[in-house]
C-alpha positions as CSV (number, residue, x, y, z in Angstrom):
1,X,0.0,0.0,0.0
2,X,1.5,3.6,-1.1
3,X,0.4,6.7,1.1
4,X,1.6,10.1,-0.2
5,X,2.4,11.9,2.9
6,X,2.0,16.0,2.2
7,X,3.3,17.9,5.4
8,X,5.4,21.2,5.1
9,X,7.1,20.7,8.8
10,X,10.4,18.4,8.3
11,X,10.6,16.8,11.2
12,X,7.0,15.7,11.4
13,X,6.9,14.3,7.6
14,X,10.5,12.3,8.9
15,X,8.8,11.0,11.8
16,X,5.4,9.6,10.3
17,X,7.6,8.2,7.6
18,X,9.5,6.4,9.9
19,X,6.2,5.2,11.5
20,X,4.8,4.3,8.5
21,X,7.4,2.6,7.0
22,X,8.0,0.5,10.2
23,X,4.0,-0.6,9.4
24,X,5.1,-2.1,6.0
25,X,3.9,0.8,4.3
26,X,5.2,2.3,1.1
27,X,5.5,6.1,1.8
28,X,6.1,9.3,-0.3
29,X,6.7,12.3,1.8
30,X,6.3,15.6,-0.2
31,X,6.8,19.1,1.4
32,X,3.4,21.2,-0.1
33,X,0.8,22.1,-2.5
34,X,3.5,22.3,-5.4
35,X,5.2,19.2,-4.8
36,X,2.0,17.3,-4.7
37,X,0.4,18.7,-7.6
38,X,3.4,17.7,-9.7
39,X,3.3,14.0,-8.0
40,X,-0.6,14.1,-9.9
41,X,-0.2,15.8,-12.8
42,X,3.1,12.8,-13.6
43,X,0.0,10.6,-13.5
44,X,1.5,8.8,-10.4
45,X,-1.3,6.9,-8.3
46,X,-1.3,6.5,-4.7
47,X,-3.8,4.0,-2.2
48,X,-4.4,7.2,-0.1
49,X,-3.2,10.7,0.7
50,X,-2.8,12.2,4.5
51,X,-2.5,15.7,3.6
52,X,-1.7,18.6,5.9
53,X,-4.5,21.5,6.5
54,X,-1.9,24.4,7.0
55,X,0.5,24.0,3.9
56,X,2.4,26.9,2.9
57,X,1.3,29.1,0.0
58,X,-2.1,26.7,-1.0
59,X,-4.2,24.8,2.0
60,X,-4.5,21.1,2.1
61,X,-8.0,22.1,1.0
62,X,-7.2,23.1,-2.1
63,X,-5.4,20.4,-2.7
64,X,-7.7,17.9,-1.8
65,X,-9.8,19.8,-4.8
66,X,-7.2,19.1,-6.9
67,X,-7.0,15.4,-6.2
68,X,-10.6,15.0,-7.1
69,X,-9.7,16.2,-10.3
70,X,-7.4,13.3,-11.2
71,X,-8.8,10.3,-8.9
72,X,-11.0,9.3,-6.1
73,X,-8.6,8.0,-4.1
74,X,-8.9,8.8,0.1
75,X,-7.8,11.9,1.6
76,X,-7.3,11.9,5.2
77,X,-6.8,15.6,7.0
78,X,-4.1,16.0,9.6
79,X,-5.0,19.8,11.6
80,X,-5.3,21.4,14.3
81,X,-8.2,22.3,13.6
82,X,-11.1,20.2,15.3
83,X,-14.1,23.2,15.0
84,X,-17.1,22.0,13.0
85,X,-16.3,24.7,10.6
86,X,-12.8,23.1,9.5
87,X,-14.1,19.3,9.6
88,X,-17.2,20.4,7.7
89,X,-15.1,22.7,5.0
90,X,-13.0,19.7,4.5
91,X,-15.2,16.9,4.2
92,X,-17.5,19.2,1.8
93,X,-14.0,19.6,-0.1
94,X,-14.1,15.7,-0.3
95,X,-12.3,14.3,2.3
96,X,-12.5,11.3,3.6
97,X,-11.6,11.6,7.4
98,X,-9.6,13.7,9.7
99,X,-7.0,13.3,12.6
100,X,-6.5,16.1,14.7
101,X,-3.2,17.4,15.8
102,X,-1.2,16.4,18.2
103,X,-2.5,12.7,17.1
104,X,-1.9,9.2,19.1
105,X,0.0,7.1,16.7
106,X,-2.2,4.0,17.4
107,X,-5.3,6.7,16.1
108,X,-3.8,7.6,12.7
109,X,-3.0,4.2,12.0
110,X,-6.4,2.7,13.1
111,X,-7.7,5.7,10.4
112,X,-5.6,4.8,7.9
113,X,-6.3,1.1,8.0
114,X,-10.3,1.6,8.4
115,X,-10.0,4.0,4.9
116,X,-8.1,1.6,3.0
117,X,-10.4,-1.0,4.1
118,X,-13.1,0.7,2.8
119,X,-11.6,1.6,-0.7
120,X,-12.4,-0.5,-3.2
121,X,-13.7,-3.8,-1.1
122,X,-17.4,-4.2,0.6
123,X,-20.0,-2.2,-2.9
124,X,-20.3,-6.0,-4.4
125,X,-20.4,-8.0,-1.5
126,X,-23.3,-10.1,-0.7
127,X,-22.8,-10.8,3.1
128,X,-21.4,-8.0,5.6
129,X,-19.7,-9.0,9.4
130,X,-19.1,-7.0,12.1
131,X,-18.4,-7.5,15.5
132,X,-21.8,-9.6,16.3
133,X,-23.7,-8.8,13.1
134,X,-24.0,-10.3,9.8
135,X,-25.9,-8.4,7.3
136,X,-26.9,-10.2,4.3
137,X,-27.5,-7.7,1.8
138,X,-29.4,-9.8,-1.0
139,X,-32.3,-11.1,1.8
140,X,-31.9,-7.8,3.8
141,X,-32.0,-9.5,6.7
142,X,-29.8,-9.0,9.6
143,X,-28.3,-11.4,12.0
144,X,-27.0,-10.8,15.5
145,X,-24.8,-13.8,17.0
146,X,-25.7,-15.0,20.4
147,X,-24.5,-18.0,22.4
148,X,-23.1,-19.2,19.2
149,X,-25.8,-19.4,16.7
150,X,-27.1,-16.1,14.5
151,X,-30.9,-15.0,15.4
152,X,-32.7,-12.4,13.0
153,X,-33.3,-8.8,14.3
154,X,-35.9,-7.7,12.7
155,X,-35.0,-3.9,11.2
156,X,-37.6,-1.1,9.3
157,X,-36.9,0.1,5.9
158,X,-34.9,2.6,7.1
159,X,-33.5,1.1,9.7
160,X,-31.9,-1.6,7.1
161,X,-30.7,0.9,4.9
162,X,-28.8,3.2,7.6
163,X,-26.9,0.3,8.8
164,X,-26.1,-1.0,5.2
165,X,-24.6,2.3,4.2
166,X,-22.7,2.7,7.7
167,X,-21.7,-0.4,7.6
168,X,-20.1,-0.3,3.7
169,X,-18.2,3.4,4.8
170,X,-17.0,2.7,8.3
171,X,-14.4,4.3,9.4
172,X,-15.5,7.6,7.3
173,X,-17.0,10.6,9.0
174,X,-20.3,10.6,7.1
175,X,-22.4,14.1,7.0
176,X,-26.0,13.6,8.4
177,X,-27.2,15.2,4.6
178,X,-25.3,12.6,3.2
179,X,-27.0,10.0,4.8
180,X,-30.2,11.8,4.7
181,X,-29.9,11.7,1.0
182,X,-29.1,8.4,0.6
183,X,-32.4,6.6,2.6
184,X,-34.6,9.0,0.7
185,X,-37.8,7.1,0.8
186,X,-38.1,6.5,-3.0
187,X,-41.5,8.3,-3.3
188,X,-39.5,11.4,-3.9
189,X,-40.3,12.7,0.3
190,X,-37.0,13.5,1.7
191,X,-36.5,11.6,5.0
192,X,-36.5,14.8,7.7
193,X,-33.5,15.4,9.6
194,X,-35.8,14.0,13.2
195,X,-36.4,11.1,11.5
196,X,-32.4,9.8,11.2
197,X,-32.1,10.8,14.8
198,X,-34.9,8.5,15.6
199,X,-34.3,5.6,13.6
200,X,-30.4,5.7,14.5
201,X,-31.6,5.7,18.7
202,X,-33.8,2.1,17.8
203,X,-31.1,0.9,15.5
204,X,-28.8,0.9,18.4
205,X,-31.1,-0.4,20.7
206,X,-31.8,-3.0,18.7
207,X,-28.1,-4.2,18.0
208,X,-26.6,-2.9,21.0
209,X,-23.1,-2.7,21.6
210,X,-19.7,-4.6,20.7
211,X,-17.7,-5.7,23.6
212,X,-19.1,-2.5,25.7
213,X,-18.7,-0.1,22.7
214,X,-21.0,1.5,20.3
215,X,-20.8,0.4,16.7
216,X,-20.9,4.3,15.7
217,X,-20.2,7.0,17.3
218,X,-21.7,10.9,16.6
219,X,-18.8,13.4,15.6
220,X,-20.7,16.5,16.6
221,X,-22.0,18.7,14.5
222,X,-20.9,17.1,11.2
223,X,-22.7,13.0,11.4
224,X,-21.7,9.7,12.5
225,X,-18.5,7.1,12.1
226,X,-19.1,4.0,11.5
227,X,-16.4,2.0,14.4
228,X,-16.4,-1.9,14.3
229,X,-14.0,-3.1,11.3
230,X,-16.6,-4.8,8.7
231,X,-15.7,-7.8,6.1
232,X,-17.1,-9.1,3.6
233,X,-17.6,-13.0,2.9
């Protein structure tokens, strides 16, 4: 796996190379906007970018925007800015996710993984685990595992489809309009804004939580994060 690695401050990009690197991951550290640009405009691909907010000259923003241009590829954030504002700004900008700095080492790298998971693997797949559930996407039906045999828990409509589409980005912050739009009720009503609120509070009831966590949690302000890894069989 090759992560381009865009930060302007030297010792930083030496360090998280180092850390990378010691993870088995191919790294290419570039210093700003410039560098980077030149890196996509040579046509040369990457399996995810973790690019600095508060590069010199151009933001990490902007860049982000300019990535979209060539590929689709994940952008993780690395700022110091955690206000709604900033995550908001640069998940509207198409990010993917965002670690605020100073950062945990085990947190990036959980990040990292759960994006590159998600890239590329779960769209086709006809059965979903994760922690105690099995989603099986062509029955819709959902199965929780207890005392060693799978029993059905029965979801709503809506219900089904939150999980599905939590469950198929997890580890990406998700914006409660994106998820609004995508469990639009197919009779061209828009699902209102109450209603995800609701149906999230009896989807976790109903599935409860995975060895004393929640499966999600709410990044405030912006939407939810899907937590438990998910794989498909």
């Amino acid at each position: 796996m090759l992560i381009v690695l865009v930060e302007d401050d030297g010792i930083l990009r030496r360090d998280m190379e180092e850390i990378l690197t010691q993870k088995d991951y191919q790294v290419r550290a570039l210093k700003g906007y410039d560098e980077a640009e030149k890196y996509l405009r040579a046509g040369e691909e990457a399996d995810l970018y973790l690019v600095d907010v508060m590069l010199p000259g151009r933001s990490g923003f902007e860049l982000c925007q300019r990535i979209r241009e060539f590929c689709d590829t994940p952008v993780i954030f690395l700022t110091a800015c955690s206000d709604e504002a900033s995550v908001v700004k640069g998940l509207d900008m198409g990010g993917d996710d965002y670690v605020t700095k100073p950062f945990r080492v085990a947190e990036l790298l959980s990040r990292i993984s759960a994006n590159l998971r998600r890239w590329g693997r779960q769209e086709d797949s006809e059965t979903l685990l994760s922690g105690d559930l099995k989603l099986c996407r062509k029955s819709r039906k959902l199965f929780r595992q207890e005392e060693e045999k799978w029993v059905e828990v029965k979801l709503s409509k809506t219900e089904w489809l939150l999980l599905e589409y939590m469950m198929l980005h997890s580890g990406k912050v998700l914006k409660r309009e994106q998820i609004l739009a995508h469990i639009w009720d197919g009779k061209g009503n828009f699902v209102e804004d109450n209603t995800l609120s609701v149906a999230l509070s009896r989807l976790r009831k109903k599935i409860g939580d995975y060895e004393d966590k929640p499966y999600w949690d709410v990044v405030w302000g912006v939407g939810y994060r899907y937590l438990v890894w998910v794989r498909n069989c």
